[in-house]
C-alpha positions as CSV (number, residue, x, y, z in Angstrom):
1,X,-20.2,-21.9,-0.1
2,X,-16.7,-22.4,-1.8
3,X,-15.6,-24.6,1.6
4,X,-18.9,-26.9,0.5
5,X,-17.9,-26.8,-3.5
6,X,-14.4,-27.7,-2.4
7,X,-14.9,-30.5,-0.5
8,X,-17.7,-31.6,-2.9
9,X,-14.9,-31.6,-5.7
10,X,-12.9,-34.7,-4.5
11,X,-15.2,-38.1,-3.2
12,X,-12.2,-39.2,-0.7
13,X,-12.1,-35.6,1.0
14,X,-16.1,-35.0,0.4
15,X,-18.4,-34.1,2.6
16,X,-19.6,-37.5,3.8
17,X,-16.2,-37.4,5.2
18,X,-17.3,-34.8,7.8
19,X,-20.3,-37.5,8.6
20,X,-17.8,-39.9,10.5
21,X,-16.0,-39.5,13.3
22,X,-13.2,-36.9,13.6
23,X,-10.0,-38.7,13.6
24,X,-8.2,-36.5,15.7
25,X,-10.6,-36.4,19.1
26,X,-12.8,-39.7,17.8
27,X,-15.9,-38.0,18.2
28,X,-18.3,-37.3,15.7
29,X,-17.7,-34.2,13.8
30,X,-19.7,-31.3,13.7
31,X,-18.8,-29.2,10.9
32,X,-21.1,-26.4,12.5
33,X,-18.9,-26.3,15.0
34,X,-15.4,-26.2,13.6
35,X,-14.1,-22.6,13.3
36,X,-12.1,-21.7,10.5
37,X,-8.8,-22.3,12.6
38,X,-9.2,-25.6,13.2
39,X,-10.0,-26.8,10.0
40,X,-7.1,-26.8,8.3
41,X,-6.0,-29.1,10.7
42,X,-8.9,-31.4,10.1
43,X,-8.7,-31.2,6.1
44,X,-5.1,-32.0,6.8
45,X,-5.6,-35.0,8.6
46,X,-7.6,-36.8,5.3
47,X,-5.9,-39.8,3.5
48,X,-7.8,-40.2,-0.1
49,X,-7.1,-43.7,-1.6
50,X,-7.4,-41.6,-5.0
51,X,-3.9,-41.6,-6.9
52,X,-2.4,-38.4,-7.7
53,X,-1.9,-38.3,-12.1
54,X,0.5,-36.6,-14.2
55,X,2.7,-34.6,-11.4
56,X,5.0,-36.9,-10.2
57,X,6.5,-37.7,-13.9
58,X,7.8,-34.3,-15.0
59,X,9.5,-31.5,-13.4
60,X,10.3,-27.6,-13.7
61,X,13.5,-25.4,-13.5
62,X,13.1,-22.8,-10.5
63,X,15.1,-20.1,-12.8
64,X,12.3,-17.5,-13.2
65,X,11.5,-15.2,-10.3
66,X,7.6,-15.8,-10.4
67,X,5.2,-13.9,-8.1
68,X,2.5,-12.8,-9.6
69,X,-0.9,-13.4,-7.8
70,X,-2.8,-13.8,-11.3
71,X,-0.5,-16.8,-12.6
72,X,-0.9,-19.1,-9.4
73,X,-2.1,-22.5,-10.9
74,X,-5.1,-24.1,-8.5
75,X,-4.1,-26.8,-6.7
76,X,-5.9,-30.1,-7.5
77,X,-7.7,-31.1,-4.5
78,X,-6.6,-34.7,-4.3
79,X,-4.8,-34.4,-0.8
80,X,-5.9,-33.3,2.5
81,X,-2.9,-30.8,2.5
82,X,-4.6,-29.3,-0.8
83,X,-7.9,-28.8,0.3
84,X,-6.8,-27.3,3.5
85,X,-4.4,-25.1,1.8
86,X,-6.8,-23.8,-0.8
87,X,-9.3,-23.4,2.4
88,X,-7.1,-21.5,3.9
89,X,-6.4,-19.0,0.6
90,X,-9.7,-18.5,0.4
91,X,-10.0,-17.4,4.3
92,X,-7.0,-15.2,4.5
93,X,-8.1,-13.8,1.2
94,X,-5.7,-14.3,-1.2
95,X,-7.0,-16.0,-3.5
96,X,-10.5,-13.8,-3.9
97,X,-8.6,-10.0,-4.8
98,X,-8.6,-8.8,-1.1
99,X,-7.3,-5.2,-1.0
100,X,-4.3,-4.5,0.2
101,X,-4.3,-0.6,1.1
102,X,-7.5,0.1,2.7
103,X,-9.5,-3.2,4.2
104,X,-12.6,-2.9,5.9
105,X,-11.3,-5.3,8.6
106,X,-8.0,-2.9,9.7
107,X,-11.3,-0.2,11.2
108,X,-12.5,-2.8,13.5
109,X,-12.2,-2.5,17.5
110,X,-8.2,-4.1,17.8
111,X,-8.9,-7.8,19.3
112,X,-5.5,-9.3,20.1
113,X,-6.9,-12.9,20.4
114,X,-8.3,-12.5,16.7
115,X,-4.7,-11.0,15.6
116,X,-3.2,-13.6,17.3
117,X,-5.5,-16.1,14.9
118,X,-5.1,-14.4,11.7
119,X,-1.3,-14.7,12.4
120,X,-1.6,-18.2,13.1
121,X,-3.7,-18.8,10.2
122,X,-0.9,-17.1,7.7
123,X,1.5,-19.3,9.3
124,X,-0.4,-22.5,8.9
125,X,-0.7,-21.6,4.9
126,X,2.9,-21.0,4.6
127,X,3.8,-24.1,6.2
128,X,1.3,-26.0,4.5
129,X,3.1,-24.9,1.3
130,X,6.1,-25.3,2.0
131,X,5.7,-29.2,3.1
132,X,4.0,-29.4,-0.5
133,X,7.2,-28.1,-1.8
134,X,9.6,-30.0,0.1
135,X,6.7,-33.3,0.2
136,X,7.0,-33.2,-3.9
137,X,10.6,-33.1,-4.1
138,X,10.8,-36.8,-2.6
139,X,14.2,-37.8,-1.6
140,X,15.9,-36.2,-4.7
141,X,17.3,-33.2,-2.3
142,X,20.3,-32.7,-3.8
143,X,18.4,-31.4,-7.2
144,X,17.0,-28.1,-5.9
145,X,16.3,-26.5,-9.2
146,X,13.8,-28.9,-9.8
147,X,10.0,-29.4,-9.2
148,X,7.3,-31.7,-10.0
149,X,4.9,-29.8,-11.8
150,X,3.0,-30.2,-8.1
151,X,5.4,-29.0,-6.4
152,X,5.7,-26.2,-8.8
153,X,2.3,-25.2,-8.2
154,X,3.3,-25.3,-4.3
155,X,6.1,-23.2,-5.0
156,X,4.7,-20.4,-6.9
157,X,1.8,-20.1,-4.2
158,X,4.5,-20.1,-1.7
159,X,5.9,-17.1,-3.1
160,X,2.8,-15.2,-3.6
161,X,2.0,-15.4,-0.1
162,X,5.7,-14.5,1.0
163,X,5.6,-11.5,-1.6
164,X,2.0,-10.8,-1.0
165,X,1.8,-7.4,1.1
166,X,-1.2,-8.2,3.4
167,X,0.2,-11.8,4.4
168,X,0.6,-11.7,8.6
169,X,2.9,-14.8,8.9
170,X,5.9,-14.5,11.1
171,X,8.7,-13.8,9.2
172,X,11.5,-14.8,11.0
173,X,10.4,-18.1,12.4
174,X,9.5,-18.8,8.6
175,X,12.7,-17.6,7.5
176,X,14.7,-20.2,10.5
177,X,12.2,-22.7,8.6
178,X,13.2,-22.3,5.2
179,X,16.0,-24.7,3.5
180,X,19.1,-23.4,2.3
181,X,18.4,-24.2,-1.1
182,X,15.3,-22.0,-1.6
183,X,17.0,-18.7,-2.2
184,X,14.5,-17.2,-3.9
185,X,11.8,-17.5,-1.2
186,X,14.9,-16.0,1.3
187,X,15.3,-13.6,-1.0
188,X,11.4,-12.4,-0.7
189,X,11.3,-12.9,2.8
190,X,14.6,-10.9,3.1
191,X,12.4,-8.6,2.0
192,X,9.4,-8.4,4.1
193,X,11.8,-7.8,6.6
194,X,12.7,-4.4,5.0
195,X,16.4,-6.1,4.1
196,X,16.1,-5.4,0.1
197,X,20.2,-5.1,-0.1
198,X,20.0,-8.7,1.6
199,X,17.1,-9.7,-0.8
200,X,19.0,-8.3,-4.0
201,X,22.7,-10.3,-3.1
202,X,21.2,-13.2,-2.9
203,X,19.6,-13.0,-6.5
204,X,22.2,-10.9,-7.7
205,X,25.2,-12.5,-6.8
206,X,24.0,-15.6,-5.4
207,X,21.8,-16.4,-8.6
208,X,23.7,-14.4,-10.7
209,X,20.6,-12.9,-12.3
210,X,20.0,-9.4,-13.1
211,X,17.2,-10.3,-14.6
212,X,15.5,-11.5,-11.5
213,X,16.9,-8.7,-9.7
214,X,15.9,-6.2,-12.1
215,X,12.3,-8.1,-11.6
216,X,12.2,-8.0,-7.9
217,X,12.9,-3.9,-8.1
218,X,9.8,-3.8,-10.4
219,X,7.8,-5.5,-8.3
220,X,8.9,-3.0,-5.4
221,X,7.8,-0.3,-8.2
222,X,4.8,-1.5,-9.3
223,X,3.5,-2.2,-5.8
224,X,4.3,1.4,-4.7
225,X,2.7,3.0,-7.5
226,X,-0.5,0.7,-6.8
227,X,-0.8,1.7,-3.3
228,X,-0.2,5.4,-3.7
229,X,-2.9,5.5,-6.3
230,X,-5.3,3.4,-4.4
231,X,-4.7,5.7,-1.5
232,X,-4.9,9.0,-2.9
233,X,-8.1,7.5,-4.5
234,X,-9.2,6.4,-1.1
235,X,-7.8,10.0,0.4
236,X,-9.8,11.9,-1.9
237,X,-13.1,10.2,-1.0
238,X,-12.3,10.5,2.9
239,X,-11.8,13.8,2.7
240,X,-15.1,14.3,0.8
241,X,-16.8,12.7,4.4
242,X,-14.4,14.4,6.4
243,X,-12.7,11.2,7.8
244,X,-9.1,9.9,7.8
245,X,-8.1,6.0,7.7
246,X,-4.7,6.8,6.4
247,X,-3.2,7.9,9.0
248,X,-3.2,8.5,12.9
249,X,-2.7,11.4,14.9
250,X,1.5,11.0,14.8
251,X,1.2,10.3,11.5
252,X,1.6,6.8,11.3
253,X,-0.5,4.6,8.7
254,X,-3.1,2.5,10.0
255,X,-4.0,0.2,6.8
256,X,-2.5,-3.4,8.0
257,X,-0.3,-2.7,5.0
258,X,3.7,-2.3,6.5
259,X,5.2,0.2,3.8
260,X,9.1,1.2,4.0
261,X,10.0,4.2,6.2
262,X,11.7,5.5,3.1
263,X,8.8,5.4,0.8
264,X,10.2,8.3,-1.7
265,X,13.5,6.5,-2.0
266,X,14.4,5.0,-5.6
267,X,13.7,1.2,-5.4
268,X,16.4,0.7,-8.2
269,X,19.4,2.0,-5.8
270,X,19.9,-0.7,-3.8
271,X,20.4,-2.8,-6.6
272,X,23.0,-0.2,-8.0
273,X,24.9,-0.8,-4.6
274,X,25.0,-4.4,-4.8
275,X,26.1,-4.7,-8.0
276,X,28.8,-2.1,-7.7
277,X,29.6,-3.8,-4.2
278,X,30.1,-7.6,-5.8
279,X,32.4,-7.1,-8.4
280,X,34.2,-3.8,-9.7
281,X,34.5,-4.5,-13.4
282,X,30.9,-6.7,-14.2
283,X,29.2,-4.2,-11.6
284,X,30.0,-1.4,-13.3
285,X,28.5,-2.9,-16.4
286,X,26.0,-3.9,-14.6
287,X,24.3,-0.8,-12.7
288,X,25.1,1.0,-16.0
289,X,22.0,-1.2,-17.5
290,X,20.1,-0.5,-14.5
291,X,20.1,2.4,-15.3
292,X,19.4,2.1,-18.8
293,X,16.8,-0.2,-18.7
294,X,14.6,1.2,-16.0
295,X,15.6,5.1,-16.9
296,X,12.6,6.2,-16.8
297,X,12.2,5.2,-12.8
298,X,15.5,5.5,-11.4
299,X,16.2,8.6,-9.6
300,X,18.9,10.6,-11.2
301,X,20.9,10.4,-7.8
302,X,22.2,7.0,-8.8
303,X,25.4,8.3,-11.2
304,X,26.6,9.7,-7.4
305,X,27.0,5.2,-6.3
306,X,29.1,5.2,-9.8
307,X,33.0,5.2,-9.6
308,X,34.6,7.9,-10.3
309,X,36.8,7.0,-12.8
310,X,33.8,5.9,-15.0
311,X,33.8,8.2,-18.4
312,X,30.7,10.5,-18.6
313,X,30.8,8.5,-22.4
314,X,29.8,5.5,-20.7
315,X,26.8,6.6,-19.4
316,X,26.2,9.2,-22.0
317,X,24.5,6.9,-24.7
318,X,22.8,4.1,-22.7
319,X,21.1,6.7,-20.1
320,X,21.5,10.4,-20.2
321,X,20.8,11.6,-23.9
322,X,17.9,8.7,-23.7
323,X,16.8,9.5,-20.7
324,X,16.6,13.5,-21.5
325,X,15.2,12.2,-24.8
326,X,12.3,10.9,-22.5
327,X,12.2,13.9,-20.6
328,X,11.2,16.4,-23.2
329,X,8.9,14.1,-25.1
330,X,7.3,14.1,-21.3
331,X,7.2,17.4,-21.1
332,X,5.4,17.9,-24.4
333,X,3.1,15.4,-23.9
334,X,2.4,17.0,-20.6
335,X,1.8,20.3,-22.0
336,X,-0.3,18.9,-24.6
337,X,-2.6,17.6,-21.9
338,X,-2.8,20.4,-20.1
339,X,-3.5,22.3,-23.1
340,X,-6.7,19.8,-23.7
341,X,-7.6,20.1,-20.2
342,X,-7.6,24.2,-20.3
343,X,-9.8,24.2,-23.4
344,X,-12.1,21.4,-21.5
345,X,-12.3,23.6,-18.9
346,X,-13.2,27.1,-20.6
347,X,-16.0,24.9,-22.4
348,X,-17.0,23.9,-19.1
349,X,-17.0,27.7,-17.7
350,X,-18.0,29.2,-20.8
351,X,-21.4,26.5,-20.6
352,X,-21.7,27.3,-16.3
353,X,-21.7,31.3,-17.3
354,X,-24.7,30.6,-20.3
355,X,-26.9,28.5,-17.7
356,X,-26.4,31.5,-15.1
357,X,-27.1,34.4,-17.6
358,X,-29.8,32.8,-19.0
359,X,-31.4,31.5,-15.4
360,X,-31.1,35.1,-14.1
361,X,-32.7,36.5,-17.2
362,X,-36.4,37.3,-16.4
363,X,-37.8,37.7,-12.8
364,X,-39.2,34.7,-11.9
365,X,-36.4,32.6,-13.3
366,X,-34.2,33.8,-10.4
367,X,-33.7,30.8,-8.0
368,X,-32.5,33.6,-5.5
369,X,-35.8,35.7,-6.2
370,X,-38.5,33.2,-5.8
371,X,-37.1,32.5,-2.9
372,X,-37.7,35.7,-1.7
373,X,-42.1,35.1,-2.2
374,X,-42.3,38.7,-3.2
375,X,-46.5,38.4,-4.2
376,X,-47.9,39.4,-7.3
377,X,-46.1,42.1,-9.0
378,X,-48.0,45.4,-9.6
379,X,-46.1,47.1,-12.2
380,X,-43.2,47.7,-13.9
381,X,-41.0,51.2,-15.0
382,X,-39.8,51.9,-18.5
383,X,-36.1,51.0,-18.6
384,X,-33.8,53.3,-18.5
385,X,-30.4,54.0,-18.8
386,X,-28.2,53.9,-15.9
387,X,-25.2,56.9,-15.8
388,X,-22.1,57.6,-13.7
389,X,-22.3,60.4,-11.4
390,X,-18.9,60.9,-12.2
391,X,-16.4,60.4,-14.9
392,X,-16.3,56.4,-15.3
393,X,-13.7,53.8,-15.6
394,X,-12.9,52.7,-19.7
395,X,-14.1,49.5,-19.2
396,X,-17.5,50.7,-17.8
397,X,-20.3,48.7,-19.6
398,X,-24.1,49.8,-20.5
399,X,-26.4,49.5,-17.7
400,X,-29.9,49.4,-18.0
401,X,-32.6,49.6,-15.4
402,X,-36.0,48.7,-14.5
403,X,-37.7,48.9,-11.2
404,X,-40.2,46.5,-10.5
405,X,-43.0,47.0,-7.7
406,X,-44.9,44.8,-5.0
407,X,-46.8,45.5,-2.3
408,X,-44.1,44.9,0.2
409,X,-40.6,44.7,-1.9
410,X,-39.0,46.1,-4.5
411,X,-37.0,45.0,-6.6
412,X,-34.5,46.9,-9.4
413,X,-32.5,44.7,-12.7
414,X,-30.0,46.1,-14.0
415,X,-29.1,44.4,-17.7
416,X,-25.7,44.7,-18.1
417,X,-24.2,44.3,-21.7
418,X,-20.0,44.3,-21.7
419,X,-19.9,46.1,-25.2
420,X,-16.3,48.5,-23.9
421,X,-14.1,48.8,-26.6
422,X,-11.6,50.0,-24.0
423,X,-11.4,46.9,-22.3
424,X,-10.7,45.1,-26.0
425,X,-12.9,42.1,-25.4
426,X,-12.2,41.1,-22.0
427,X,-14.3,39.3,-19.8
428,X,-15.7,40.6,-16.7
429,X,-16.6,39.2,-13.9
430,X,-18.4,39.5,-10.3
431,X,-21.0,42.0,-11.8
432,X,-23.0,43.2,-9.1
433,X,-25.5,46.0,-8.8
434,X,-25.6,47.6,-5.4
435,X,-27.5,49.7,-3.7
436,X,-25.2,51.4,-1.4
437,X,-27.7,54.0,0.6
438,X,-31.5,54.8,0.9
439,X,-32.6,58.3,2.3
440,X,-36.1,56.5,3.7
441,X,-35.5,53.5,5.8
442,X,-39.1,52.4,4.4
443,X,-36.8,51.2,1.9
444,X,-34.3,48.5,2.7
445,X,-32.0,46.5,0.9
446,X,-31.7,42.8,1.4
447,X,-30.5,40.8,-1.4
448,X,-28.4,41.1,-4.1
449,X,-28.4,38.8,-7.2
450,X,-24.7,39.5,-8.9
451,X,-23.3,37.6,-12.1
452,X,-19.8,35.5,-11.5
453,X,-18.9,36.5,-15.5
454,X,-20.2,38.1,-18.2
455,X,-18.3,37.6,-21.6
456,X,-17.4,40.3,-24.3
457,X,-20.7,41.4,-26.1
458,X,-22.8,39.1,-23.5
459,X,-25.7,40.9,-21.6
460,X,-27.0,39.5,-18.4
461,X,-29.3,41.0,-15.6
462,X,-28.2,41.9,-12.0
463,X,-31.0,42.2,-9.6
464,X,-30.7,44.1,-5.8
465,X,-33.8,43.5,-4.2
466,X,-35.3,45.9,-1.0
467,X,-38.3,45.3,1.4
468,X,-40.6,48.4,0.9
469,X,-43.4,49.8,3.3
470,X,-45.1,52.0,1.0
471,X,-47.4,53.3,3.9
472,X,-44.2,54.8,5.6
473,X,-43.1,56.4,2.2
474,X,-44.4,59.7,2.9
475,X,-42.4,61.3,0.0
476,X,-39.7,60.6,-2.7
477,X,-36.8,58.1,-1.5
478,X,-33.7,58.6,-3.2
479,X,-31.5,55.2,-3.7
480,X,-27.7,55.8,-3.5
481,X,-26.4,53.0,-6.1
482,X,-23.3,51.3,-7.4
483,X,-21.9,49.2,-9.7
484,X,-18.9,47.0,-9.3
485,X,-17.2,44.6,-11.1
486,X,-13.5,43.3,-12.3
487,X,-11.8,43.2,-15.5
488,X,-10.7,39.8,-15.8
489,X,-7.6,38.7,-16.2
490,X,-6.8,36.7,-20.1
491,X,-4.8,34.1,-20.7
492,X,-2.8,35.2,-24.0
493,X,-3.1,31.7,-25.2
494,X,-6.3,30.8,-25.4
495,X,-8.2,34.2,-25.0
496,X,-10.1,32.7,-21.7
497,X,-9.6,34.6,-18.3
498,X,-7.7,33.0,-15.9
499,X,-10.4,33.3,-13.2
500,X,-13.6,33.2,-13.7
501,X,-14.6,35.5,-11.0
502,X,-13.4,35.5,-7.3
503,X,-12.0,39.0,-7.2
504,X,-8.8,40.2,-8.8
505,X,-6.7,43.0,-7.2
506,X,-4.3,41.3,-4.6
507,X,-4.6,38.1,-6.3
508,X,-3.7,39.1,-9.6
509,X,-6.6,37.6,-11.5
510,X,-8.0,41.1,-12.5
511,X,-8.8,44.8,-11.6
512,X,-11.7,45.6,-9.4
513,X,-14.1,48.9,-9.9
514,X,-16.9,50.6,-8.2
515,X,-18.6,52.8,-10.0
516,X,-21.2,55.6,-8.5
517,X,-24.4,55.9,-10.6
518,X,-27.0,58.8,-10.3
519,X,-29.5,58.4,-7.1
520,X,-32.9,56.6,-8.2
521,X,-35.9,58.4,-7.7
522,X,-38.2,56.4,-5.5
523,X,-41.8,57.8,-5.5
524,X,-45.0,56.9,-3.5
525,X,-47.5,56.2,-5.8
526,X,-45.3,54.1,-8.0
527,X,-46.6,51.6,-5.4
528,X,-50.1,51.9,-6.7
529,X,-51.3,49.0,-8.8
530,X,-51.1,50.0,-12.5
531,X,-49.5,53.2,-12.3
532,X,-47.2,54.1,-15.2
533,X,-44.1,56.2,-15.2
């Protein structure tokens, strides 16, 4: 559809063009047939009679170091080199916000005859761009800070494909290709190749601009940060389906994306190293504001490149009181987030452990119980208060219980309410009742309900359900119980525990308890529907 728009655009390169015959092969063309390969060649080859306006009369200074894929003027579509060009951005996508760190494309089975293609298609582009260039520049060669404002516009997309990380061209037949003036565009493909000190001279002390130096480096920085947070992004969510596209077997990265072998170095050194490498007294000066202006990225290891004889006064002002300035307001900031996050997270906990009580309240509220299709329930016991068979722990909590009866389970709650003075408000956690023993096996335990946490002055039930065969009970079964639980750990901040449940002991979260309660008294005929005890 764009293809059809842009040749639509422009009545000398429209599509009653494609009607005729092809110029190249004289026979009529079939744009059905034409892969995307050979067009270029074919939008190439049209001559419109329509003059070119307003580009040929003024002219821009190459002195800004310009790469940005959202600044790239379109190019007017009044050539065939145009149109085939803004074909072929289109294509290679460029142009439409094609993602550089994981593309669909780099899964597919590897074709070398479609590599081959894509290759040959990146080349075509650059060339393409750089004839616009050079095309625009008429014989005025000596001049080569200047550009028509066309050949402007062929220059900046020159350099976003050079800079561009998921361009395939061939680097160094480009580079044989490129005219000694262009320094810039070496400097980028310099680059590409991995050479940054190369890249950096030639816009350091070739140019002589730190600026464009300094805005190479951020480039470098900004397109690292991009592609680490687009794949830890991407990491995450393959890890959620259990795949990897990140990375092979040894390691290596698969994306079509070529990143440095020294990812985690500082992209600012090198720049540090030419300047201190091109002249002794302005390079000094110079890596000094490096330093300075891009403290907050450059790795403390570049004061080592400095001279020795430089005074720690030098860098003292312009870098390390800023820069440890920064680093405490950092470090506050960061604390003050992670102090937001903490109480985000207790509200979190605190509403997860108010849904649980409260779901676990009553009997048939328990998700764990219904599953169980126990029947109709035949009667209840009185509550009554559970006590340790022994001397108990401080932080032992009131226990209530209540045995309820069906015709084939039974099932006992036990409403715990964490009132312990002992335990001076603390939270426990893992609550679970237990029972440990039966003296009948017509009485069987087979699931236990527990409660991940139960805050101070909170009361929640714990259910332990058995399968019964009251036919079997012959006389009274005696239930060998327990109680266990952890004192949770508390964050002397913000009052909260530090785990909410998970066990404590070994991992320092809180102290685990069992606590023995007096047998339960198990009798036949509390199996009998209405009976009351």
């Amino acid at each position: 559809m764009l293809v059809v728009q842009l040749l639509k655009s422009v009545k000398p390169c429209g599509v009653s063009q494609f009607e005729d015959m092809d110029p190249l092969s004289g026979e009529p063309f079939d744009p059905l047939g034409a892969s995307p390969d050979k067009m270029p060649r074919t939008m190439n080859s049209r001559r419109p009679q329509q003059p070119r306006r307003g580009y040929a009369q003024t002219s821009t200074t190459n002195n800004h170091w310009e790469t940005n894929n959202n600044t790239s003027e379109p190019l007017p579509l009044q050539s065939g080199r145009a149109l085939a060009a803004t074909f072929l951005e289109s294509v290679i996508g460029i142009s439409s916000g094609r993602p550089i760190v994981h593309d669909a494309f780099e899964d597919l089975q590897q074709d070398p005859a479609l590599d081959e293609r894509t290759v040959c298609l990146h080349d075509e582009l650059a060339y393409l761009l750089l004839e616009g260039v050079i095309g625009e520049r008429g014989g005025d060669q000596d001049d080569f800070d200047q550009d028509t404002e066309l050949g402007h516009i062929y220059r900046m997309k020159l350099r976003r494909l050079l800079a561009w990380p998921a361009s395939k061209y061939r680097v160094e037949h480009l580079l044989s290709s490129l005219p000694s003036s262009f320094l810039q565009e070496h400097a980028l493909l310099l680059g590409k190749l991995g050479r940054h000190e190369d890249a950096l001279r030639i816009l350091y002390s070739d140019l002589h601009s730190l600026e464009m130096a300094l805005e190479y480096c951020d480039a470098r920085h900004a397109q690292r940060l991009k592609m680490e947070t687009e794949r830890t992004i991407n990491a995450s969510v393959d890890s959620r389906r259990g795949e990897s596209h990140w990375s092979g077997g040894d390691g290596s990265v698969k994306s079509g994306v070529h990143l440095n072998n020294h990812a985690t170095d500082c992209v600012y050194l090198p720049l540090v190293r030419v300047a201190l490498e091109s002249d002794p007294e302005r390079g000094v000066s110079a890596a000094i504001q490096v330093l300075a202006l891009r403290r907050g990225a450059v790795d403390s290891s570049a004061l080592r490149l400095l001279p020795e004889n430089v005074p720690v006064s030098a860098v003292a002002r312009p870098f390390l009181i800023p820069a440890i300035v920064d680093s405490e307001s950092q470090v506050r900031r960061l604390k003050v987030a992670a102090a937001l996050l903490r109480a985000r997270y207790v509200e979190l906990k605190r509403n997860l452990t108010e849904a649980q009580i409260k779901s676990q309240a009553m009997l048939h509220t328990t998700p764990a119980l219904r599953a169980l299709n126990v029947g109709d329930l035949l009667h209840s016991s009185r509550p009554f208060l559970a006590k340790p068979s022994r001397t108990a722990a401080p932080g032992f909590p009131d226990v209530i219980l209540t045995k309820h009866f069906f015709a084939r389970h039974l099932i006992i709650q036990a409403n715990i309410t964490n009132l312990s003075k002992a335990i001076e408000g603390r939270t426990i956690g893992d609550v679970a009742f237990v029972v440990a023993e039966s003296s009948d096996d017509s009485i069987i335990p087979t699931v236990q309900v527990p409660l991940k946490t139960l805050p101070p002055n909170a009361t929640g039930s714990v259910w332990c359900a058995m399968i019964a065969s009251p036919g079997r009970l012959d006389e009274t079964a005696f239930l060998t119980c327990e109680l266990r639980y952890t004192i949770l750990a508390v964050d002397a901040t913000t009052g909260a525990p530090l785990n909410f449940g998970g066990g404590g002991g070994p991992t320092g979260s809180g102290m685990d308890y069992v606590e023995e309660l007096q047998d339960i008294e198990i009798r036949p005929s509390e199996f009998v529907n209405g009976a009351r005890f």
